[in-house]
N, C-alpha and C positions, 0 to 999 in steps of 0.2 A: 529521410533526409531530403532538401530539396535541393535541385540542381535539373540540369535538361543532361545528361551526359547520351550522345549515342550509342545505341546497340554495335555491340563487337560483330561485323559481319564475317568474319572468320577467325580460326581457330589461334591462337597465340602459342608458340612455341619458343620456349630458353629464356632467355635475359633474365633470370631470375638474381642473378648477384646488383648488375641495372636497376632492377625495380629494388632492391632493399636497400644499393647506395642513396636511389632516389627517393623513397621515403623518407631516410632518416635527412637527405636535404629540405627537402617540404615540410619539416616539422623546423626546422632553425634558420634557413633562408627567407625571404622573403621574394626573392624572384631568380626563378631560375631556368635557363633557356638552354632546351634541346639544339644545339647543332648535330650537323652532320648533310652527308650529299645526301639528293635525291632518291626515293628509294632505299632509305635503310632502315626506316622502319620509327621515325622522330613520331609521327603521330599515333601509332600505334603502342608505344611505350606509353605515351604519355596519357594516351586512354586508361590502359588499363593499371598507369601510377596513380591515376584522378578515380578510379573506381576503388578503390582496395578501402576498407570498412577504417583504415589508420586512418585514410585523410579526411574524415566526415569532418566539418565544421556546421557551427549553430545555423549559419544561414547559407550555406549549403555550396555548392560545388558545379560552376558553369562553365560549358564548354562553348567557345565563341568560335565558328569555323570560317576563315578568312580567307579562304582559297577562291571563292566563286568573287569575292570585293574587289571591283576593279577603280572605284571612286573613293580616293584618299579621304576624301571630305564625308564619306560616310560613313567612315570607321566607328564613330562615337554610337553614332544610332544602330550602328550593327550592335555593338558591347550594351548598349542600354538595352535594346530591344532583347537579344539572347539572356540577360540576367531577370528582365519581368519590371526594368522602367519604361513603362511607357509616359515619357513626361511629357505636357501639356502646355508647359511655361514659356512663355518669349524670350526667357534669359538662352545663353548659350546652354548648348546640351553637355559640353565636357564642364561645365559648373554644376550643374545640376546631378551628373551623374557623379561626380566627386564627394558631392555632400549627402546623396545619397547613401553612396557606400561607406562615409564617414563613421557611421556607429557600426559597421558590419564586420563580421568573421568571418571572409569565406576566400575559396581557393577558387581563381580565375584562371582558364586555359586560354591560351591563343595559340588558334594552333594557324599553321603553313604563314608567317609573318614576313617572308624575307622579300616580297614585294610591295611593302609599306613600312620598310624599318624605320624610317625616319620619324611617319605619325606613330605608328605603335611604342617608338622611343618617350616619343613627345607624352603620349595620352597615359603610357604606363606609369611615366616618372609623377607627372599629376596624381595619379590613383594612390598611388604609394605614397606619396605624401600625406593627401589628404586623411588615407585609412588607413590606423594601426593595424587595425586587425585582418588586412587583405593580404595573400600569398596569391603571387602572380607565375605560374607555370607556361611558356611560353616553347614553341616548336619553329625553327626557323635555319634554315641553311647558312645563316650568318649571324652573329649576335648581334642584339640589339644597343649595346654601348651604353646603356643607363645605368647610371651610378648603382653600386650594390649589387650587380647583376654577376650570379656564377654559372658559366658555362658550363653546360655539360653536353662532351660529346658522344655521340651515339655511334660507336662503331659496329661493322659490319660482321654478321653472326660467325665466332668460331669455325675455323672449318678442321683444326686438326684433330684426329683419332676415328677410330668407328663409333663414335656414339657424340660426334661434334653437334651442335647445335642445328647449326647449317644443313648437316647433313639429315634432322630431325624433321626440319622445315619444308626440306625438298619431297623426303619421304610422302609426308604427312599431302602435303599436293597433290603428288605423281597419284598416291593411293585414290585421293579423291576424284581426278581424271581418269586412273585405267584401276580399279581395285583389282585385275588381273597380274599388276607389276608387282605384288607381292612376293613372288616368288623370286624375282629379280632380287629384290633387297636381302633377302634371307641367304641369299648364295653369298660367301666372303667372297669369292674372286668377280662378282660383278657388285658387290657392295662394296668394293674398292675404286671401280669405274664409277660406281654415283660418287662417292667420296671426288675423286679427281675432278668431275663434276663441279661441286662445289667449290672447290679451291679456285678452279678456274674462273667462276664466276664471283668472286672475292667473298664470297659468304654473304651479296649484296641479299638482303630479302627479296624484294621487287625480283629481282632478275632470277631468284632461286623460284620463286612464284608462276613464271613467266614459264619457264623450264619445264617445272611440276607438269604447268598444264599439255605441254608438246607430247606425256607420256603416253597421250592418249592412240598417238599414231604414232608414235617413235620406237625404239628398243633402248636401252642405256648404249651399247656399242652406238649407236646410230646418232644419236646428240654427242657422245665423244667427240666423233671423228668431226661430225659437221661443227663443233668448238672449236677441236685445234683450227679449222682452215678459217675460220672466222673470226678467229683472238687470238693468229700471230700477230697482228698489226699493234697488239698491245705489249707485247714482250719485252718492253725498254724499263729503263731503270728512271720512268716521270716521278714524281713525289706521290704519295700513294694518297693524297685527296684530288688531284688532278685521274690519277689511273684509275680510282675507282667510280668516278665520275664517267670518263671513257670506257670504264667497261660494263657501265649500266648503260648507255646511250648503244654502244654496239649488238646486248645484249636487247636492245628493247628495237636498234634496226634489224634485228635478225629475228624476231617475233613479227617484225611488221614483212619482212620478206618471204615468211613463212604461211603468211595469210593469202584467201584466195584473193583477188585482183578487187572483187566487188568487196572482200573485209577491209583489203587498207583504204579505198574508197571512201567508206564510211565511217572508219578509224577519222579521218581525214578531215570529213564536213562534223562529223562530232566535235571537234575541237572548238565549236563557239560557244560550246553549251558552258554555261560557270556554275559549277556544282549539277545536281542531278536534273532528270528532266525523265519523262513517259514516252512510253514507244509512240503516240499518238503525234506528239513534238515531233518525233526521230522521223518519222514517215513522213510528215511536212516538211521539216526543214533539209533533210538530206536525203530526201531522194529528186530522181531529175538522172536525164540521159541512158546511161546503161544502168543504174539503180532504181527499176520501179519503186512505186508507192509498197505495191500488193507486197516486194519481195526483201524491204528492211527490215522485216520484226525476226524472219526467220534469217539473214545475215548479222543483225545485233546478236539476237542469242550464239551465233559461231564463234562473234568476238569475248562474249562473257565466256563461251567455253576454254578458251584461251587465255583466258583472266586479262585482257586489254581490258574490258570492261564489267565493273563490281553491278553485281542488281542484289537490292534487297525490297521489299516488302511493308510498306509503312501504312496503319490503321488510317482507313480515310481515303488515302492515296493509290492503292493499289501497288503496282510492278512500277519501282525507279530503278533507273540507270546512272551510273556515275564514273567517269574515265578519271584516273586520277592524273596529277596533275604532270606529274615526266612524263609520261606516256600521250597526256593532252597537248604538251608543247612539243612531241615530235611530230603528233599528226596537225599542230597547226603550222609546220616548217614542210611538212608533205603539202596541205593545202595553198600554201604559197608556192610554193612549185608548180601548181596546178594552177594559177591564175585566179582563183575562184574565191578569194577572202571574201571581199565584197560581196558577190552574191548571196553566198550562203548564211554572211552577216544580216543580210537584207530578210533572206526568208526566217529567221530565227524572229529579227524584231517588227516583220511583220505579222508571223503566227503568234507572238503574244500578244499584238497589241489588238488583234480577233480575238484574241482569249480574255481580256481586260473589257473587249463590245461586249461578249456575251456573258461574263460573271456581271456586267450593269447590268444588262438585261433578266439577267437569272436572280438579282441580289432579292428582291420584295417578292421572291416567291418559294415555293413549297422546298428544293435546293440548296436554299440560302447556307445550310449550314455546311451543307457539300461544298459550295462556294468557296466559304469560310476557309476549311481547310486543303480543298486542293489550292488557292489563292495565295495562302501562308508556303505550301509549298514550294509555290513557282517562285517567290518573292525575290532570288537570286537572276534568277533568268527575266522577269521585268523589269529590273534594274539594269541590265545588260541590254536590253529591247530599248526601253526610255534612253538611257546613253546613246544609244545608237541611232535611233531618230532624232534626238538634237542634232547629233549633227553632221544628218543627213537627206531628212526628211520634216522639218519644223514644223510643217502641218499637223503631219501624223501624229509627233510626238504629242502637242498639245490635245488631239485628240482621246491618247490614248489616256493622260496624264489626267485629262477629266473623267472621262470614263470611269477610273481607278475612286473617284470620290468615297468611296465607302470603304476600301484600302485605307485611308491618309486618316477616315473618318472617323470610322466603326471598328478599326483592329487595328489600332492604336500606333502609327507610323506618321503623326503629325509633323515632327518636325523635317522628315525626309520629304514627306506630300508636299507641303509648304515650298521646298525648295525647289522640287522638279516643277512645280505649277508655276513658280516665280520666272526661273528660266524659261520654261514650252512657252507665257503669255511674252515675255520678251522677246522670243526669237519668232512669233510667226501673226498675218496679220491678225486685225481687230476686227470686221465684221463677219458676223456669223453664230452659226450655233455651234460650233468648237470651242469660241472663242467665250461666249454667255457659260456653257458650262464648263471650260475651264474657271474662270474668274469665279462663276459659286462654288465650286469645290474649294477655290481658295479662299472662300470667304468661310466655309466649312471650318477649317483650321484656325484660321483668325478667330472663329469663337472661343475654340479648344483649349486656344493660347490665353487669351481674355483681353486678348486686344477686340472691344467690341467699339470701341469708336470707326475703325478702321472699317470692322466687319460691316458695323451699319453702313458706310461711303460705299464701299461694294455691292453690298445690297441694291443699294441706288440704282448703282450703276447697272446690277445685274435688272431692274426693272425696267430702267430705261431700253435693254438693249431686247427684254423679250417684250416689250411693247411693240419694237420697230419691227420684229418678228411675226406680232400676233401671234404667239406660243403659250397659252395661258398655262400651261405645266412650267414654263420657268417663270411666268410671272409668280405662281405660287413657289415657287422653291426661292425666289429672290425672297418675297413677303417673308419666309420662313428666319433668311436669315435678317432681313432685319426687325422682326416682331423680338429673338432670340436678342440681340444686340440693345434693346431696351428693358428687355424681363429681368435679364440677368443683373443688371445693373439695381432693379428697385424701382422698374416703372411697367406693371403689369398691364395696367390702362390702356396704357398706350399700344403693347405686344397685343393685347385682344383684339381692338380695332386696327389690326395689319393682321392678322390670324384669325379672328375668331370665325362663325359663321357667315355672316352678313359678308366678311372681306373672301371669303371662301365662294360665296355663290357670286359676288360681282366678277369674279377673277374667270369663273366656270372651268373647266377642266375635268378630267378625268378623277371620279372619287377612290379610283385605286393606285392613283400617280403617286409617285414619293413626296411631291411638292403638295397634294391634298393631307396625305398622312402626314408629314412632318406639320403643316400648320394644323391640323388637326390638337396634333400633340403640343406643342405651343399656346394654343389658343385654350386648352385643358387645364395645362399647368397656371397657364394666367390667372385663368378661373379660380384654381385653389389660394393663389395668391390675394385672389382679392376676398378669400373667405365666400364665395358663392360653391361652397363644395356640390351640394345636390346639382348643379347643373354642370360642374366638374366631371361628375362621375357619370353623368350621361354619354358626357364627351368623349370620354376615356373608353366606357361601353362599346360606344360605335365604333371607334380607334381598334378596340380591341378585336369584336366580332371581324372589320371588314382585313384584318390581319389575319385571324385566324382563316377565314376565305381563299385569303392567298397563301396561305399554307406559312408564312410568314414568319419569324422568333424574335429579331433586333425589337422591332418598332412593339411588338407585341409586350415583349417584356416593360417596355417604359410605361405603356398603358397600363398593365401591373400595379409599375413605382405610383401613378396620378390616382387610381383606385386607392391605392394602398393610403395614400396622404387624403384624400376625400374619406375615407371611413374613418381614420384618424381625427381629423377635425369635426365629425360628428361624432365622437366617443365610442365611435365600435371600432375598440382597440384590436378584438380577436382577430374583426375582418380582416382590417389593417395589416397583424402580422402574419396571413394566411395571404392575402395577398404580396404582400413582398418578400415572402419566399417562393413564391410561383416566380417573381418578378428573377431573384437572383438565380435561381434555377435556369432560366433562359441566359444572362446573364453569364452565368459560368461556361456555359456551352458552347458561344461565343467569343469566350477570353475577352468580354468586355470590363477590362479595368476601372474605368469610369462610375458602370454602370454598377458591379459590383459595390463600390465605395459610395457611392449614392443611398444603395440597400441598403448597407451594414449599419448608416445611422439611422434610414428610416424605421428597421428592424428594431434598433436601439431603442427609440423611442415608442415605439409599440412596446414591446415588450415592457421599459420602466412604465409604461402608462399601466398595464397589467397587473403592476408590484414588484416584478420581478430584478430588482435594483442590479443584484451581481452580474445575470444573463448580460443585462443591459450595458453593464460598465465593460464587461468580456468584447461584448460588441461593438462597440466604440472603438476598445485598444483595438481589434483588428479591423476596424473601418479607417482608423487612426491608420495602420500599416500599409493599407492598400492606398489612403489618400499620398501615401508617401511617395507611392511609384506614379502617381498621376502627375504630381508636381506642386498644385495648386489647391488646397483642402477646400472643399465646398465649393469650388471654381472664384470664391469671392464672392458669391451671388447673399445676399440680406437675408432672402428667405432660408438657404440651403444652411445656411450659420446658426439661426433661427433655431431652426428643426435640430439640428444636431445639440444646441446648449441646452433646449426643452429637456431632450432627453437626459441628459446630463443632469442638470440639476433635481431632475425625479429618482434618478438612480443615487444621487447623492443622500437624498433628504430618506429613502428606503433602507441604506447601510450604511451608513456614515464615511465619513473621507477616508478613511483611514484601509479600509474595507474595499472602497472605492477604486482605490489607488490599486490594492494589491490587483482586483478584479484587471484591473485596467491592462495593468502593466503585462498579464500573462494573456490576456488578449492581444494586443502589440506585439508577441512573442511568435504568432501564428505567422506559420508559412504563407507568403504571396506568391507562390512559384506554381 
């Protein structure tokens, strides 16, 4: 089934009547929003309602986490990007993704919503409209107020009898802190002191969690007593969503008082992080003064052992850390206390925006794909970095915001690039090399989108400004984008002489610069355009070899696709589709959307040129699907339209329409997730 759903990072105990009331609403509702306070458990219900084998739909089951979102205006691109649109188009994105989802059958989660109720109202009620067949499951300490919407509240785990819920949950912790506290539990008269326990603690999970972990050093008489003197202060008769509010907030200051001086410390400067981040981050950004560098990995793990802070293990990425979100807004109300917001704002977006130097620097080499996915990682926390140098440091941010070019570029986050490039070149000045390569990244996008009038003005301008430089590596990256802003269109002639050779050695620079290899690549494709394949595939050749040099995959795989279309145009069909499955093989590994959907027709027509009509028409309907999530099919370019009817009409004239069609359509059927 496709879907991105998270790994359950710990064990799920009770709500079983919850989860079967919740099923049978997820099959007849169309949107239905967990309330409930902080800490009771709204996201984790909701995981594991979104997992159960009932709610599988045809195109599958995505979970959007909103908690790290602090720019209303990105919400769209957050939900487009989490379901696998990465679209391409200059139109607005809540259009594009509406009609996206238009033919689709699938359950959407939003989860932690209640600090964007308003867009989340907005963009839901849209989605629902536009698509019959979406069920939108939502987690939010308040409801979202959109028409058709049924609340469901998420109360706090049972705590009466010896075998409560609550009392299940606590167990099941304490064991996993002190697996010595077993025998506590088996006694009834001190399995009546955890029961009491719980009750006191309103059956909150979070704060049953919080507990669990103190068993590590505690006894049960020993949390008793230190409850009562700590939750008289609650013993009034408040309305019990205000009480249970206050006795998670008391419960989570009494974990923070309980920690040693240098844990709430770093409880504290932790709180700017939005969603998870590497000990590597934690040791940059929050240490300073009595928290050395050497001495936060081994203070973080103290906080994890006290469940303040969740770490799990992600392929790629290594050890992440993730403070959830009640617990992030006490220690960001500690860090106010402390005076220290700003600063430790400052070091956060300045360690990524050194994280964004050295992924440019690392992208065209042998790491790239490392890059790739620690970069997709971070994606929450440079978004918080970027916010935070607009507007505070405009230089930096435009710096960082070009930097990022292959972010916006090559892992398909066009429309959010666009916007942060737009702001960083507004807010900071005009000469320089921040400002040159800001403006080509954003002329990057500007192809994406097919706005190439625009791109070629940019180009210009990007010429102009590394001329005044004497920088022949952005003269060649300006060339790129405007050789690119005439190919595309149906004027390859003209893209040769701005790319080909000849415009290559007048420019000079570095033959392993991104600005050599992209006009390389350009100057290739021209080539096949103009039907000169043999000196195509030379092209492409040398493209290819001085990629693999660099240990390289993006740029490598396109050199593939121009191979793959050079053997095509000379009748070695095999070549062809031997090459552009090396091509999408790179491709995939990447999560190059584009690039993918490029292959699947070139594939298409290798393959009908073969005979193989079905294969062919299979490939299509799902080049057809992937062209969906880009936005734009064939980008509008002559030739890439070209290519794809070729094949088409040979798949045609091999199995008739009718045969065509069905191939087609169960191709289109394949997952893009």
């Amino acid at each position: 089934m496709p879907g991105n759903l998270p790994p359950e990072t710990a064990s799920f105990v009770g709500r079983d009547g919850e989860l079967a009331r919740l099923a049978s609403l997820l099959r007849d509702r169309r949107l239905v929003t967990l309330t409930g306070v902080g800490g009771v458990g709204k996201s984790r219900l909701a995981l594991r309602a979104a997992a159960d084998r009932l709610q599988a739909r045809p195109d599958g089951v995505w979970w959007v986490e909103l908690s790290p979102l602090r720019d209303p205006d990105l919400l769209t691109a957050t939900v487009a990007h989490a379901v696998g649109l990465a679209d391409h188009s200059p139109h607005p994105l809540d259009e594009e993704l509406c009609a996206w989802m238009a033919d689709k059958e699938l359950l959407l989660v939003l989860d932690t919503c209640e600090h964007l109720v308003p867009e989340v109202r907005h963009l839901v009620g849209e989605l629902l409209q536009s698509a019959p067949g979406l069920t939108v499951l939502a987690t939010s300490r308040e409801r979202l107020g959109t028409p058709g919407e049924l609340v469901f509240e998420v109360r706090p785990l049972p705590t009466d009898g010896p075998d409560s819920e609550a009392l299940a949950l606590f167990r099941t912790r304490a064991l996993a802190a002190a697996p010595d506290s077993a025998a506590a539990f088996a006694d009834p008269d001190r399995a009546r002191i955890a029961a009491e326990v719980c009750r006191r603690l309103d059956g909150i999970p979070l704060a049953l969690e919080l507990a669990g972990a103190r068993m590590r050093r505690w006894t049960l008489e020993q949390m008793a007593r230190r409850l009562d003197a700590r939750f008289e202060v609650l013993t009034d008769g408040r309305p019990a969503a205000g009480h249970r509010h206050r006795t998670l907030r008391t419960a989570i200051g009494w974990s923070h008082e309980l920690c040693e001086p240098l844990e709430r410390l770093l409880w504290a400067r932790l709180s700017v992080f939005s969603g998870d981040f590497d000990v590597a981050a934690a040791r940059a950004v929050c240490s300073g003064g009595p928290l050395p560098a050497a001495r936060v990995e081994r203070v973080l793990e103290g906080l994890v052992a006290k469940s303040v802070v969740r770490r799990s293990e992600e392929r790629g990425a290594g050890a992440r850390y993730r403070i959830l979100d009640t617990i992030r807004e006490f220690g960001h109300d500690w860090l106010t206390e402390l005076g220290e917001v700003r600063g430790v704002a400052d070091r956060h977006a300045h360690w990524y925006a050194a994280l964004a130097g050295a992924a440019d620097q690392g992208w065209l080499g042998p790491a790239q794909v490392d890059w790739y996915r620690r970069m997709s990682a971070e994606h929450a926390q440079v978004r918080t970095a970027l916010e935070h140098l607009l507007g505070t440091d405009p230089a930096a941010a435009l710096e960082m915001a070009g930097a990022l070019w292959f972010l916006w570029f090559a892992c398909g986050h066009v429309h959010e690039g666009r916007a942060f490039l737009e702001r960083a070149l507004a807010g900071a000045p005009s000469p320089g090399p921040a400002h040159t390569q800001g403006l080509w990244a954003l002329g990057l996008t500007l192809l994406l989108q097919g706005e190439m009038d625009t791109a070629g003005k940019v180009g210009a301008e990007c010429t102009r400004a590394a001329a005044a430089l004497a920088d022949p590596e952005r003269e060649l990256r300006a060339a790129y984008l405007r050789a690119v802003s005439v190919m595309m269109p149906g004027d390859p002639a003209r893209a040769l002489s701005l790319a080909g050779p000849r415009a290559r050695a007048g420019h000079g620079g570095r033959p392993s610069g991104a600005g050599w290899l992209l006009c390389r690549l350009a100057g290739a494709y021209a080539l096949c355009d103009l039907g000169r394949f043999e000196e195509a595939a030379r092209e492409a050749e040398a493209l290819r070899a001085a990629c693999a040099e660099l240990g390289e995959r993006w740029l490598r795989a396109y050199a593939d696709y121009v191979l793959a279309v050079s053997a095509l145009g000379l009748g070695r069909n095999d070549e062809a589709a031997r090459h552009v499955r090396a091509m999408l093989s790179g491709k995939r590994l990447l999560g190059d959307r584009f690039g993918i959907a490029l292959g699947l027709d070139l594939l298409a027509a290798a393959v009908a040129a073969l005979g193989d009509g079905e294969l062919a028409a299979r490939l299509l309907g799902t080049g057809h699907a992937w062209w969906r999530t880009v936005g734009r099919p064939q980008m509008g370019s002559p030739s890439l339209t070209a290519l794809r009817d070729r094949g088409e009409r040979q798949a045609r004239a091999a199995i008739g329409d009718a045969a065509y069609e069905s191939a087609f359509l169960g191709g289109a059927a394949a997952s893009t997730g």
